[in-house]
PDB file as gemmi writes it, atoms N, CA and C in Angstrom:
CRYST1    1.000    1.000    1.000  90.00  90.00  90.00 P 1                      
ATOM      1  N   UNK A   1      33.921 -48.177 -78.273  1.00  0.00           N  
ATOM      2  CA  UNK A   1      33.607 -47.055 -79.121  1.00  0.00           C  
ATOM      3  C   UNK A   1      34.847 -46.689 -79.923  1.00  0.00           C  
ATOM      4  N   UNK A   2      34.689 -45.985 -80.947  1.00  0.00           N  
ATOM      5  CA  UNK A   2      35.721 -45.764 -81.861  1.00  0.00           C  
ATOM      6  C   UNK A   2      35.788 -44.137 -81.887  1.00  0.00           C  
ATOM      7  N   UNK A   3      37.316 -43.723 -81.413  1.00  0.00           N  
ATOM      8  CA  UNK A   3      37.747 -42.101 -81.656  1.00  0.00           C  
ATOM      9  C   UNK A   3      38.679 -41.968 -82.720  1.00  0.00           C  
ATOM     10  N   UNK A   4      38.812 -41.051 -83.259  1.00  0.00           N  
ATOM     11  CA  UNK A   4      39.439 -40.483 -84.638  1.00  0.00           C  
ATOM     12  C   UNK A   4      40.719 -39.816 -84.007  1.00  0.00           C  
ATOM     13  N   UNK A   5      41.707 -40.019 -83.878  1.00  0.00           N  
ATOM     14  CA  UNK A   5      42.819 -39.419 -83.094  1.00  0.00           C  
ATOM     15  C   UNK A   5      43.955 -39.170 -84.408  1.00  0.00           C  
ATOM     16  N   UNK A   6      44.420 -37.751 -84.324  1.00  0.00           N  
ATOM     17  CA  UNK A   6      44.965 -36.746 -85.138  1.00  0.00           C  
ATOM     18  C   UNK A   6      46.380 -36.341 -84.663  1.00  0.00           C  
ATOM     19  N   UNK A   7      47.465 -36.628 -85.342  1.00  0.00           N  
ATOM     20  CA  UNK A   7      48.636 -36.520 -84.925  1.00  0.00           C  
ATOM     21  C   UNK A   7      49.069 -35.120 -85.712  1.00  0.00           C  
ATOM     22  N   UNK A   8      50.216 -34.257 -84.773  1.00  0.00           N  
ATOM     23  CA  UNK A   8      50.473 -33.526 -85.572  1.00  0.00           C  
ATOM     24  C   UNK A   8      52.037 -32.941 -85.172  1.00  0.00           C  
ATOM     25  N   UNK A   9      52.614 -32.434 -86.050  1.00  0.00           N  
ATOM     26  CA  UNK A   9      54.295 -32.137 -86.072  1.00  0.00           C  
ATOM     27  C   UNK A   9      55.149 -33.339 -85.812  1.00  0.00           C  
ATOM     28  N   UNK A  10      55.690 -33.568 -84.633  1.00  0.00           N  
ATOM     29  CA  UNK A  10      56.819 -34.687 -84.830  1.00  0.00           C  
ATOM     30  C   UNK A  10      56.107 -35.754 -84.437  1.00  0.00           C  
ATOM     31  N   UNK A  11      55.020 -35.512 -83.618  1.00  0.00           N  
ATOM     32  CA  UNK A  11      54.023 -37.066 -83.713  1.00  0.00           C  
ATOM     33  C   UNK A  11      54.360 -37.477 -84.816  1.00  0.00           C  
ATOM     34  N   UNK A  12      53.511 -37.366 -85.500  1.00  0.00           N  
ATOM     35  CA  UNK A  12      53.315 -37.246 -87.069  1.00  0.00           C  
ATOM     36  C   UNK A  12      54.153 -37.622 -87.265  1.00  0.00           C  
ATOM     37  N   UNK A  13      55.639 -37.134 -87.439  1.00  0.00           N  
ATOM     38  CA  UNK A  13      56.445 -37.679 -87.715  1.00  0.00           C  
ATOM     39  C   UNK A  13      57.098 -39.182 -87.014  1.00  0.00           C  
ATOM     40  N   UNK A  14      56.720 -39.387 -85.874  1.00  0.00           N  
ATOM     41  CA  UNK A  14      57.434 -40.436 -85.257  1.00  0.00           C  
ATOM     42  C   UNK A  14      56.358 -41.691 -85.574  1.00  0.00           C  
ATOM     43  N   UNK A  15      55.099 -40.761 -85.710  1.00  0.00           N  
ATOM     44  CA  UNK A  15      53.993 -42.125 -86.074  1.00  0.00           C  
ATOM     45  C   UNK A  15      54.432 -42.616 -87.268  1.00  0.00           C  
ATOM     46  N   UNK A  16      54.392 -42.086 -88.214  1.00  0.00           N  
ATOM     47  CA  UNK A  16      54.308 -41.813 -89.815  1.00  0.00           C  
ATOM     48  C   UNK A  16      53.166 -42.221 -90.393  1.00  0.00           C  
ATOM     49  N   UNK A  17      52.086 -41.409 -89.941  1.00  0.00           N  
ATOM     50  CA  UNK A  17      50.646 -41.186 -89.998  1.00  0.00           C  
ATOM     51  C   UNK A  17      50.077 -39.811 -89.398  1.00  0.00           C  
ATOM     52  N   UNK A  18      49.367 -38.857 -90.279  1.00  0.00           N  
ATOM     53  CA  UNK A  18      48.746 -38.215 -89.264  1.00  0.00           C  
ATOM     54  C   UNK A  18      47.213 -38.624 -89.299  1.00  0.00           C  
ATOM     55  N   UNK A  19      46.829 -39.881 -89.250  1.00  0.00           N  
ATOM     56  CA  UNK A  19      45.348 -40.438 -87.947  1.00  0.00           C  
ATOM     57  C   UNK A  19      45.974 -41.756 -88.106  1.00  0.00           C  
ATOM     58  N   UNK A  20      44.801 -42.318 -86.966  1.00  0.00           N  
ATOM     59  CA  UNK A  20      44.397 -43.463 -86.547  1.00  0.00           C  
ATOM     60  C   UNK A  20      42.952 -43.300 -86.529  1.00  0.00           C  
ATOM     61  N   UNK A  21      42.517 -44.469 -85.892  1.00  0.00           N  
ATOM     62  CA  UNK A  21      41.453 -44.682 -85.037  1.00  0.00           C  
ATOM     63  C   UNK A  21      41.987 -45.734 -83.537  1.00  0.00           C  
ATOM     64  N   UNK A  22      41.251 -45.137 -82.515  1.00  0.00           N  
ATOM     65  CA  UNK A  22      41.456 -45.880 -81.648  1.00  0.00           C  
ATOM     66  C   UNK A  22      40.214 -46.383 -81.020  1.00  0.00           C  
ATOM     67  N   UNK A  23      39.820 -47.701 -79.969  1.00  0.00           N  
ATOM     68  CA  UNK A  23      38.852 -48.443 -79.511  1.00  0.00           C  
ATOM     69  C   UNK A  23      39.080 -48.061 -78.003  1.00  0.00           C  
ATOM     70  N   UNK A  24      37.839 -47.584 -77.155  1.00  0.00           N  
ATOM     71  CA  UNK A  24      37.823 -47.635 -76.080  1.00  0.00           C  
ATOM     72  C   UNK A  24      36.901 -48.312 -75.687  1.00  0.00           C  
ATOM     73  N   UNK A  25      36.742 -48.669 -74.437  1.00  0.00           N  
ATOM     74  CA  UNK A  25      35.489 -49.155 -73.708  1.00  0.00           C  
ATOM     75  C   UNK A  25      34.571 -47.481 -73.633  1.00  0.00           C  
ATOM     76  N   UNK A  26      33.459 -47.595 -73.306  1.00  0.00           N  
ATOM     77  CA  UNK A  26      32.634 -46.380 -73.076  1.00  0.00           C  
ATOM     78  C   UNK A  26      32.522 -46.969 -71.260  1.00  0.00           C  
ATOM     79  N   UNK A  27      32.298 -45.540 -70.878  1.00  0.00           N  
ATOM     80  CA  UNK A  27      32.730 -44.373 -70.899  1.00  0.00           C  
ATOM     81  C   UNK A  27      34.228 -44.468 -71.057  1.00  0.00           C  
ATOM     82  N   UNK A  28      34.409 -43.067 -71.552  1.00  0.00           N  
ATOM     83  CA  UNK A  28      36.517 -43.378 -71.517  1.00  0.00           C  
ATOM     84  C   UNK A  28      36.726 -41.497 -71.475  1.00  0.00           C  
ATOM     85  N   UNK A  29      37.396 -41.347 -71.178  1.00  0.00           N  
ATOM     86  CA  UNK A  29      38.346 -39.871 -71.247  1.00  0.00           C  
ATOM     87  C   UNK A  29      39.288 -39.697 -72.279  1.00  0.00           C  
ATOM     88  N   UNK A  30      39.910 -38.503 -71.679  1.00  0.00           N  
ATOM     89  CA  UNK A  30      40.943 -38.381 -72.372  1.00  0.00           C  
ATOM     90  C   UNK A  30      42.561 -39.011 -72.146  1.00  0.00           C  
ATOM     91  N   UNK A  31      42.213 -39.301 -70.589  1.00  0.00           N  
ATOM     92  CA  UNK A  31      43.630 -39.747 -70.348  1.00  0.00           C  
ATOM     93  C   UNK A  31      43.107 -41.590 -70.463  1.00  0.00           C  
ATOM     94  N   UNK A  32      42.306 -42.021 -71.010  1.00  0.00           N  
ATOM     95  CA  UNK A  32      42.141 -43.623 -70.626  1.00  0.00           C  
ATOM     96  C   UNK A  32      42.273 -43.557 -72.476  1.00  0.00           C  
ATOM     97  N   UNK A  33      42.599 -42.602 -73.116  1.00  0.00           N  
ATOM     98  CA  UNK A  33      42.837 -42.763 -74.641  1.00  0.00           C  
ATOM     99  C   UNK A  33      44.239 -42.915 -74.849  1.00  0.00           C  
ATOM    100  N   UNK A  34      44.998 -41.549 -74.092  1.00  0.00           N  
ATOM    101  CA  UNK A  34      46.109 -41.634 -73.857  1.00  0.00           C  
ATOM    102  C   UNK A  34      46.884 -42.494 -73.169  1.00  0.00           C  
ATOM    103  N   UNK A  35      46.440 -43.664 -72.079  1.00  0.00           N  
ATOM    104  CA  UNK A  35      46.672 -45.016 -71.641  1.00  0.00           C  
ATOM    105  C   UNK A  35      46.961 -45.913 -73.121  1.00  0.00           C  
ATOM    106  N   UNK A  36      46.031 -45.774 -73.480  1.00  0.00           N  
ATOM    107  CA  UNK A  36      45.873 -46.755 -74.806  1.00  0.00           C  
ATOM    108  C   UNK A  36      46.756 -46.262 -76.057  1.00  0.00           C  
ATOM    109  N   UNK A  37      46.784 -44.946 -76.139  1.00  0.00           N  
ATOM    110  CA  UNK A  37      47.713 -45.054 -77.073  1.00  0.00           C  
ATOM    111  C   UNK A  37      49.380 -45.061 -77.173  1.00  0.00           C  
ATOM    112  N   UNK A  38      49.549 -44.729 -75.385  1.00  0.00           N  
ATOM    113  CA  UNK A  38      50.924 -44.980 -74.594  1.00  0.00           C  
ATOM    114  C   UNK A  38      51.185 -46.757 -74.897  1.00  0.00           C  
ATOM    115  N   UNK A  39      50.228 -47.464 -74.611  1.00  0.00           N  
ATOM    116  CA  UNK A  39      50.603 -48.543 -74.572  1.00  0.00           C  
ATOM    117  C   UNK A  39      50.628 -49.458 -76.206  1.00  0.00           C  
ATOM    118  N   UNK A  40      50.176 -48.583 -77.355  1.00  0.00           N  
ATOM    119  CA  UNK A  40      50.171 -49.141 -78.844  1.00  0.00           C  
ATOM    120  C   UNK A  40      50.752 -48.080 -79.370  1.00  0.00           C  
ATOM    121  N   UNK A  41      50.338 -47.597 -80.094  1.00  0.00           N  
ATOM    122  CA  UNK A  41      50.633 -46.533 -81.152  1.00  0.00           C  
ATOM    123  C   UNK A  41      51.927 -45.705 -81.045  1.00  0.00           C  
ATOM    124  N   UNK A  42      51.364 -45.169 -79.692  1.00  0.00           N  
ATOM    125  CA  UNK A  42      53.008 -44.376 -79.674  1.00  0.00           C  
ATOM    126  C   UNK A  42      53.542 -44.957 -78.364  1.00  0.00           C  
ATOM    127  N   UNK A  43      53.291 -45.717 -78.881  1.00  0.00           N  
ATOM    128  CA  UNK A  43      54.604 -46.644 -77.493  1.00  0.00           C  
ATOM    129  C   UNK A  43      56.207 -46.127 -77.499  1.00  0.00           C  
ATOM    130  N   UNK A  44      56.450 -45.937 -78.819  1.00  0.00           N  
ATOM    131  CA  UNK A  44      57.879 -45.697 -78.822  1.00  0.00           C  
ATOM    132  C   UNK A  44      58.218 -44.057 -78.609  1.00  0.00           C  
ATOM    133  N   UNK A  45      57.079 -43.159 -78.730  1.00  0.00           N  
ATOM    134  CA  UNK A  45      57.291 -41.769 -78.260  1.00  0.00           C  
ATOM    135  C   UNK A  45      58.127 -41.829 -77.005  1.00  0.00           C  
ATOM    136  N   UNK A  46      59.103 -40.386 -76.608  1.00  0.00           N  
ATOM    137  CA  UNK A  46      59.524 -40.401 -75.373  1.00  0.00           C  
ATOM    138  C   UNK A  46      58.371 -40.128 -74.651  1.00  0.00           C  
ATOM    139  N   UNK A  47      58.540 -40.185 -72.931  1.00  0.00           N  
ATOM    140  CA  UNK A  47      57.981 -40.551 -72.103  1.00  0.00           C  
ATOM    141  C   UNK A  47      57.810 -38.594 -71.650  1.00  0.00           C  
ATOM    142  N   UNK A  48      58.598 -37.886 -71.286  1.00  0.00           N  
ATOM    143  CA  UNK A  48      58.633 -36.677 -71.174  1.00  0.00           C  
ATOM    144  C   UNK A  48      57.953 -35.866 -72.604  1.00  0.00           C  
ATOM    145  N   UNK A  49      57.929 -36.034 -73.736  1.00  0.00           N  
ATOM    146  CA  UNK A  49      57.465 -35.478 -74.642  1.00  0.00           C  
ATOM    147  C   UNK A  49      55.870 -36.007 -74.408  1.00  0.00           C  
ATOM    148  N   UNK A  50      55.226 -37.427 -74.267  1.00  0.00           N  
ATOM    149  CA  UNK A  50      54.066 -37.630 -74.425  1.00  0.00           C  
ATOM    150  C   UNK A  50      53.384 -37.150 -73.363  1.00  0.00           C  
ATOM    151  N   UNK A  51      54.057 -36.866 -71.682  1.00  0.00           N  
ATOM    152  CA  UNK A  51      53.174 -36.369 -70.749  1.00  0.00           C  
ATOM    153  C   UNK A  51      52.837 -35.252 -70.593  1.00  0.00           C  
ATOM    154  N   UNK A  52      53.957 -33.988 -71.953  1.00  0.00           N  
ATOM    155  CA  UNK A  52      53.336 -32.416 -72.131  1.00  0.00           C  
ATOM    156  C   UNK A  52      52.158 -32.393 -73.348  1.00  0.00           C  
ATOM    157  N   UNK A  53      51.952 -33.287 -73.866  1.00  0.00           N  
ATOM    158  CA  UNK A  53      50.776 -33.402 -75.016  1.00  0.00           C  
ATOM    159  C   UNK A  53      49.769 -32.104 -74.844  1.00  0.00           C  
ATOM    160  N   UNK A  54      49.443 -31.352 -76.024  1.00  0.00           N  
ATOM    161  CA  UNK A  54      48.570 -30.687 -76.218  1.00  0.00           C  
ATOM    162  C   UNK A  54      47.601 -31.729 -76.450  1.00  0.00           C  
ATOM    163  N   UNK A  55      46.161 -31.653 -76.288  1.00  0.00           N  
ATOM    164  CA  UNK A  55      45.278 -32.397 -76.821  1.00  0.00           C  
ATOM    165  C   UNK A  55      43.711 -31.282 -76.732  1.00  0.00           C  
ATOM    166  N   UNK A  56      43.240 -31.501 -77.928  1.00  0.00           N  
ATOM    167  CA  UNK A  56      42.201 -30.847 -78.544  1.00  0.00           C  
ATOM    168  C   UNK A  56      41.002 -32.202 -78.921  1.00  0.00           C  
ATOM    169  N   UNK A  57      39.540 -32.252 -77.933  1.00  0.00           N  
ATOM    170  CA  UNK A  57      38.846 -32.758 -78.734  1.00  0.00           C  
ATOM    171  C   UNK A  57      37.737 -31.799 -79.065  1.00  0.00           C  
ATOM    172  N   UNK A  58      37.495 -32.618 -80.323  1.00  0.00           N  
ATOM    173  CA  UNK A  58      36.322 -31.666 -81.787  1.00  0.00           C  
ATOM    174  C   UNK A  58      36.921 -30.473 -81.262  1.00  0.00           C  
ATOM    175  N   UNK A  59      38.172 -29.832 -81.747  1.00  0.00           N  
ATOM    176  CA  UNK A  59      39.004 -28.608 -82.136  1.00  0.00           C  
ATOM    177  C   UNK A  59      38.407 -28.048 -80.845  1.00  0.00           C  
ATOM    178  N   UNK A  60      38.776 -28.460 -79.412  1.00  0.00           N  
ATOM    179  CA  UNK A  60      38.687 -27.841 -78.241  1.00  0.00           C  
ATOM    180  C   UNK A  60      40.085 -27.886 -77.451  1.00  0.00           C  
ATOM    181  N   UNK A  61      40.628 -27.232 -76.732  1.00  0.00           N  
ATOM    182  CA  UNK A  61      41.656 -27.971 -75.925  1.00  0.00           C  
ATOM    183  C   UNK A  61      40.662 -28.724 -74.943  1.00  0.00           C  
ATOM    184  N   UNK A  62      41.256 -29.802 -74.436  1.00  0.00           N  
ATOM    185  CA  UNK A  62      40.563 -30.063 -73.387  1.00  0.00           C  
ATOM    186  C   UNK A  62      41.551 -30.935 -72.067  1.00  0.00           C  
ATOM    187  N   UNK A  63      41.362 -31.120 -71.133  1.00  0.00           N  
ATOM    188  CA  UNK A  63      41.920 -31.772 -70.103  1.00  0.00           C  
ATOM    189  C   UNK A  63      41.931 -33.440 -70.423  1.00  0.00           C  
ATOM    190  N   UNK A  64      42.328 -33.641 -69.395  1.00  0.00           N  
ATOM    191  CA  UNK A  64      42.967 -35.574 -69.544  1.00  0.00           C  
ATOM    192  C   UNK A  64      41.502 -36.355 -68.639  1.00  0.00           C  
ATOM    193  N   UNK A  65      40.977 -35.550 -67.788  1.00  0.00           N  
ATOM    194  CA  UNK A  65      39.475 -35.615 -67.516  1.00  0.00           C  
ATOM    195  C   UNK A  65      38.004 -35.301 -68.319  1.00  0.00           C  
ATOM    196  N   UNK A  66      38.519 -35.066 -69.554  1.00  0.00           N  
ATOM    197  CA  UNK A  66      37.559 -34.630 -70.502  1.00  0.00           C  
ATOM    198  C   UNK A  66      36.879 -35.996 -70.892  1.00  0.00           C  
ATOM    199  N   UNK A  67      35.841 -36.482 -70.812  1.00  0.00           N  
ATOM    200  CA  UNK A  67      34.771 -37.213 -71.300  1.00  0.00           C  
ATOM    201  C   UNK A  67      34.960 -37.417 -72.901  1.00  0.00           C  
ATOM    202  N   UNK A  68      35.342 -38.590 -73.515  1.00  0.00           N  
ATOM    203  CA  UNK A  68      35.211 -38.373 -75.068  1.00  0.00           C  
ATOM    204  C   UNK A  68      34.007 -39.598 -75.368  1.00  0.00           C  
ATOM    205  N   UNK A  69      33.347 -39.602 -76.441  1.00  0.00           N  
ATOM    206  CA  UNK A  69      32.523 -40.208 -76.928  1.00  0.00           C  
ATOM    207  C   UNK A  69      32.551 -40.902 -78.394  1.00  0.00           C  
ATOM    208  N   UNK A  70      32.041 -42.004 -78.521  1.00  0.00           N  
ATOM    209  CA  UNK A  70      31.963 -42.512 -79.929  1.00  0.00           C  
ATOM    210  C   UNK A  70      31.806 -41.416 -81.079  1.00  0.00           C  
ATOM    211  N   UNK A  71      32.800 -41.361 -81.948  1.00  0.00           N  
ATOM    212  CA  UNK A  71      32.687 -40.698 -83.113  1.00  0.00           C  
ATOM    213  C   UNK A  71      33.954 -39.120 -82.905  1.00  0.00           C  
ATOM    214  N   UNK A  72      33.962 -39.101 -81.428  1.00  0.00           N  
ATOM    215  CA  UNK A  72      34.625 -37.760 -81.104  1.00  0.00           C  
ATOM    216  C   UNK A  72      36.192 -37.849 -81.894  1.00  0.00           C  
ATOM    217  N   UNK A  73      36.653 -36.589 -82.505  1.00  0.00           N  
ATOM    218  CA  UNK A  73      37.818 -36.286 -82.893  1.00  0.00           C  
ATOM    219  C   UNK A  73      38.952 -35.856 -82.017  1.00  0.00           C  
ATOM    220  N   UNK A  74      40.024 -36.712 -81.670  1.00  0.00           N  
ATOM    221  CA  UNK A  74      41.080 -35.818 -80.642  1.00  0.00           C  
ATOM    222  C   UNK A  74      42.227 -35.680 -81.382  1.00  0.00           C  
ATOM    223  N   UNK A  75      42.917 -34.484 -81.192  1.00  0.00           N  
ATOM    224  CA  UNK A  75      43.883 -34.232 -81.815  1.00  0.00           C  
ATOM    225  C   UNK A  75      45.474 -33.935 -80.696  1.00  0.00           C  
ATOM    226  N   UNK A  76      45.986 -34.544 -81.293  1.00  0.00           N  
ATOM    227  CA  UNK A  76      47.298 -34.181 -80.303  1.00  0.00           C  
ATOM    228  C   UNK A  76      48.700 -33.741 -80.592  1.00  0.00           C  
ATOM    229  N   UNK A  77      48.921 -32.406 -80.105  1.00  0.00           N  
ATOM    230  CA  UNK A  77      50.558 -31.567 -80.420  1.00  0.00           C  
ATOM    231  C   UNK A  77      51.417 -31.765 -79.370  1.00  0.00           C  
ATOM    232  N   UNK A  78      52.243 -31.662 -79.912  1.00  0.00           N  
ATOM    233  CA  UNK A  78      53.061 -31.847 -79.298  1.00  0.00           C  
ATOM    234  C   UNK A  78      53.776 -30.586 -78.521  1.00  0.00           C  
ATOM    235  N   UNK A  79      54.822 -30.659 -77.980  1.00  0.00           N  
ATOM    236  CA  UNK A  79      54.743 -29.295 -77.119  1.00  0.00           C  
ATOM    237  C   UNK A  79      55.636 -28.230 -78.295  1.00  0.00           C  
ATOM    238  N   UNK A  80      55.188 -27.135 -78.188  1.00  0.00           N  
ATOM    239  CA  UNK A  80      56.215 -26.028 -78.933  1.00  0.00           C  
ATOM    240  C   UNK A  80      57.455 -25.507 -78.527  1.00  0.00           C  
ATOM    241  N   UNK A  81      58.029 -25.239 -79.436  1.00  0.00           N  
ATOM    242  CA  UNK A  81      59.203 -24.368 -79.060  1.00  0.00           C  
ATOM    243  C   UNK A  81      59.906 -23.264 -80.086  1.00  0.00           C  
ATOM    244  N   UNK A  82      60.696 -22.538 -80.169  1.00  0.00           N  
ATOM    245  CA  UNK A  82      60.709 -21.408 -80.907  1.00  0.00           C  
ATOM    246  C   UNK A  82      60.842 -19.843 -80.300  1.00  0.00           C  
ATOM    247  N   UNK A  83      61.044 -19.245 -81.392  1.00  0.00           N  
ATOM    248  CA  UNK A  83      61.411 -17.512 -80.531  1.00  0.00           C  
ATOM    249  C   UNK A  83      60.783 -16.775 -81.400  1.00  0.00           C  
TER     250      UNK A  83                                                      
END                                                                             
């Protein structure tokens, strides 16, 4: 199945893209997306920055157990900081 995955702030910047698309087998989650995109896309992200990931699918937060489906949108921030 094919998800629409949405980078944003220094993703974004480290990708130098904000989307992709990524291919899962069905059924897949959220963390068997994040497998996949640990192991391509943002392979070169740090390892401590990618395991605080915000992730939003179809503009939800959702968990790393969240169920995603063909066509679903996930979006992923990175962690904040600021005063």
């Amino acid at each position: 199945m094919k998800i629409k995955v949405l980078y944003f702030a220094s993703l974004r910047e480290a990708r130098g893209a904000d989307s992709d698309s990524a291919e899962l087998p069905a059924p897949a989650t959220v963390a068997d997306l994040l497998k996949t995109l640990r192991a391509g896309p943002l392979s070169e992200i740090e390892e401590s920055l990618f395991s605080s990931l915000l992730v939003a699918v179809n503009q939800t937060v959702s968990s790393a157990e969240q169920v995603i489906v063909e066509g679903d949108e996930v979006a992923l921030f990175p962690p904040m900081t600021g005063g």
